[in-house]
C-alpha positions, 0 to 999 in steps of 0.5 A: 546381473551383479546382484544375480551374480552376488546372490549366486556366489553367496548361495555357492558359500552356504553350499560350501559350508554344508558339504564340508569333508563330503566327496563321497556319493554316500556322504549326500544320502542325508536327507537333512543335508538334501533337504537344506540344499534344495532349499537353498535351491528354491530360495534362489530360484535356480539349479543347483549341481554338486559332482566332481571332475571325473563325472560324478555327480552327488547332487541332484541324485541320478533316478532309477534309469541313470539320468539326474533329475535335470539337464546339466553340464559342468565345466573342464576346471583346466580350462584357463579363462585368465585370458579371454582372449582363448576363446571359443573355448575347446569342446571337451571343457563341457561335459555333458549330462543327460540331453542337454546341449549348450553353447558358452556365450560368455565368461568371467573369472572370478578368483583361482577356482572360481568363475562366472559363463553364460550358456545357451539352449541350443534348441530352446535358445534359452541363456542361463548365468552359471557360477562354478567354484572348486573347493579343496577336496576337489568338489565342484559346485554349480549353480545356476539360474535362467537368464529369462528372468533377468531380463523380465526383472530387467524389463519391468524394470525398465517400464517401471523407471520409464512410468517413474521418468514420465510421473517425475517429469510431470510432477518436476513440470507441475513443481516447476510452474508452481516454483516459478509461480510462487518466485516470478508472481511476485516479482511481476507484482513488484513490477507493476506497482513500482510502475505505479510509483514511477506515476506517482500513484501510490494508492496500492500495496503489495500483499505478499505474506512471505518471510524469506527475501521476496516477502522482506523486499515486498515490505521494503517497496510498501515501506518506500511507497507509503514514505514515497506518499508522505512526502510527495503529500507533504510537498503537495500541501506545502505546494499548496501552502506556498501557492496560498501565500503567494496568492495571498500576498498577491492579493495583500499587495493588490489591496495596498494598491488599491488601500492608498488608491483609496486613501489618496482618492478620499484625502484628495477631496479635502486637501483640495478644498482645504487647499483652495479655501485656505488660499482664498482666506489668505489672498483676501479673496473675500471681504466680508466676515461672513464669507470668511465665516463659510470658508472658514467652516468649509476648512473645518469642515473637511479637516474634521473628516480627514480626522475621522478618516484617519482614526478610522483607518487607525481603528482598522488597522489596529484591530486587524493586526491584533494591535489592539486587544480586544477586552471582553467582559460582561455587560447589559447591552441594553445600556448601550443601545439606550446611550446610542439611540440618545446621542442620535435623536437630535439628527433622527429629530432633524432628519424625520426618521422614526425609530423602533426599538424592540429588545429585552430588559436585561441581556447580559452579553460577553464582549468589549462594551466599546467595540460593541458600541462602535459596531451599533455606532456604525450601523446606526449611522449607516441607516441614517444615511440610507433611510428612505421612503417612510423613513423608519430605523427599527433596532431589534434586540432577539436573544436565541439559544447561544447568542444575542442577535442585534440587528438594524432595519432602515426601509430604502433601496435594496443593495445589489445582490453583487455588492452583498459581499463586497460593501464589508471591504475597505472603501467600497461604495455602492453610490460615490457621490451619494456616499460623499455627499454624507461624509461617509469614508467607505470604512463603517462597515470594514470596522464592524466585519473586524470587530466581529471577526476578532470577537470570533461571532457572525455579522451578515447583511440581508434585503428584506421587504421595503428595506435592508437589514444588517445584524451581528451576533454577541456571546451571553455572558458568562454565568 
């Protein structure tokens, strides 16, 4: 209705300035001038009529019976709308043309000489908005519009808004999920694997490549897991760690426990028959030299195997704690192999036991000469001790790709297949009475599993047809 009305005042202001100083009917035989009118006229989509009060009538012209084109009516200008209140307004403030018969709905003032009423077709009860406006040379001038249009604009309008309002209420849905999903998938995403780190499981990540604060967040919870798993890592391996060197002190302090068991129960022998025999020789037990000449030998006998005992513990406590360097050089270890086997013949003679020697002529190896020598010593001794049956001893030298292989065969029992692994620790026996009857002290072989272990090479021990077999492992010289 106001742009209806604004369009109808506009209209009235170019008819206004198109019919300046006419007030005559010979003033509107232009043709231009009825020309510009009616276009005005169609351009609205309205009626328009031009007369004065009297009844006169410049535009639409009557036609030849008297009647104007079409039905119009004009109002009483004296006719006060200021106030409203005045209403119905009187009969005689409408004056009729032709057929036409109104009834005035509604009206509203617009300046001195101008105002807006709306009217009714009585009998095709069709409303219509009229705007009238006085000019000084008393020419009135109506323009008129149906109000049908209006109302269909007004309707189509509304089906239209209605259509908008159901597609923007959809798209606002669709809009909403999706906003909501873009913000709340996220953050159900940061819920879940932060539940996951509350369980100290920090196997998954959040993949949100977004740049604003969710993103930013996201990348601050995968930044607090990823120090979150480095840590509790951390303390795990430390866990570990301290649990290694518990248990490894726990078994350091079993081994001292059992090491002085040990120590005691070898020394006790000993000191026992050095005791009693020493006793005897000072009580005069025995009268004669000879029997002062045993215990005398017993006395030495047993003290030169504390002497032993003692230098072997030494030996292998000096190479476990690093004490002792290990010197390596280059040497042929053919020599000392031939030294070795020299200062055994006597007790290989005294014994009967056969000795196979195979290896090459010149091996040369890189290694201390002296902890080598220990090793064959010990091994060497071991089979000694332990030779059975045919009684034969075959000491084999076999070079390979990056070591020198030295082994040791004597032909006797197997070993236990429990004991395989155990006869390389400090004391351990498979037979104590036997081991006791050869003097052995139970660390032999302890040495050699040190010597080797400091070397960095491979010692093992195998039963093989009819017999055992301990080996070990030299590095080549360097060339």
């Amino acid at each position: 209705m106001s742009y209806k009305k604004s369009t109808l005042i506009e209209s009235s202001a170019k008819l206004a300035d198109l019919i300046v100083g006419k007030s005559t009917s010979s003033d509107f035989n232009d043709e231009n001038l009825i020309y510009q009118i009616s276009t005005i006229e169609k351009s609205i989509g309205g009626t328009i009529f031009i007369g004065t009060i009297d009844g006169k009538l410049f535009y639409p012209q009557q036609n030849g019976r008297g009647f104007p084109q079409r039905p119009v009516f004009m109002t009483d200008p004296t006719f006060n709308l200021r106030n409203k209140s005045d209403t119905p307004p009187p009969k005689s403030w409408l004056r009729s043309f032709g057929q036409s018969k109104r009834g005035v709905k509604d009206w509203e003032q617009y300046d001195a000489n101008s105002f807006f009423f709306i009217t009714q077709d009585t009998n095709f009860k069709i409303d219509t908005l009229s705007y009238q406006t006085k000019l000084a040379n008393n020419v009135l001038i109506l323009v008129w519009i149906p109000m049908t249009g209006i109302s269909e604009s007004a309707a189509i309008s509304n089906k239209f808004t209605a259509i908008i309002g159901l597609i923007t209420i959809f798209i606002t849905a669709l809009w909403a999920l999706y906003i909501s999903g873009r913000f709340t998938h996220p953050i159900a995403e940061m819920n879940r694997i932060t539940k996951k780190m509350a369980e100290l499981d920090f196997s998954q990540v959040l993949k949100i490549d977004r740049k604003d604060e969710i993103g930013q967040l996201s990348q601050s919870i995968n930044h607090l897991s990823y120090n979150l798993d480095d840590a509790i890592n951390e303390l795990n391996c430390r866990n570990r760690l301290l649990e290694q060197d518990i248990e490894r002190e726990r078994k350091l302090d079993n081994m001292r426990r059992k090491f002085i068991s040990n120590v005691s129960h070898e020394l006790k022998t000993p000191i026992f028959l050095i005791q009693g025999y020493a006793d005897g020789l000072k009580s005069n037990v025995v009268s004669d030299e000879e029997k002062r000449n045993f215990y005398c030998d017993v006395i030495m006998e047993e003290s030169e195997k504390m002497d032993n005992l003692v230098k072997d513990l030494l030996d292998l406590s000096q190479i476990e704690s690093g004490i002792f360097p290990v010197n390596k050089t280059n040497f042929n270890v053919k020599l000392i192999i031939n030294d070795t086997i020299s200062k055994y013949e006597p007790i290989l003679s005294e014994k009967n036991i056969h000795l196979n020697v195979d290896m090459e002529e010149d091996l040369e190896v890189n290694a201390d000469p002296v902890r080598i020598e220990q090793i064959i010593v010990n091994l060497m001794t071991n089979a000694i001790d332990h030779a059975e049956g045919d009684k034969v001893i075959k000491l084999s030298v076999k070079p390979t790709a990056e070591k020198v292989r030295v082994s040791v065969f004597n032909t006797g029992r197997a070993i236990p297949d429990d004991a395989l692994d155990k006869i390389w620790s400090s004391f351990y026996k498979i037979d104590q009475a036997r081991t006791r009857g050869f003097g052995g002290t139970g660390l032999g072989l302890s040495i050699v599993r040190a010597i080797q272990e400091a070397h960095a090479n491979e010692y093992g021990v195998s039963n093989v047809e009819n017999g055992v077999e301990f080996w070990f492992d030299i590095c080549w010289g360097q060339r």
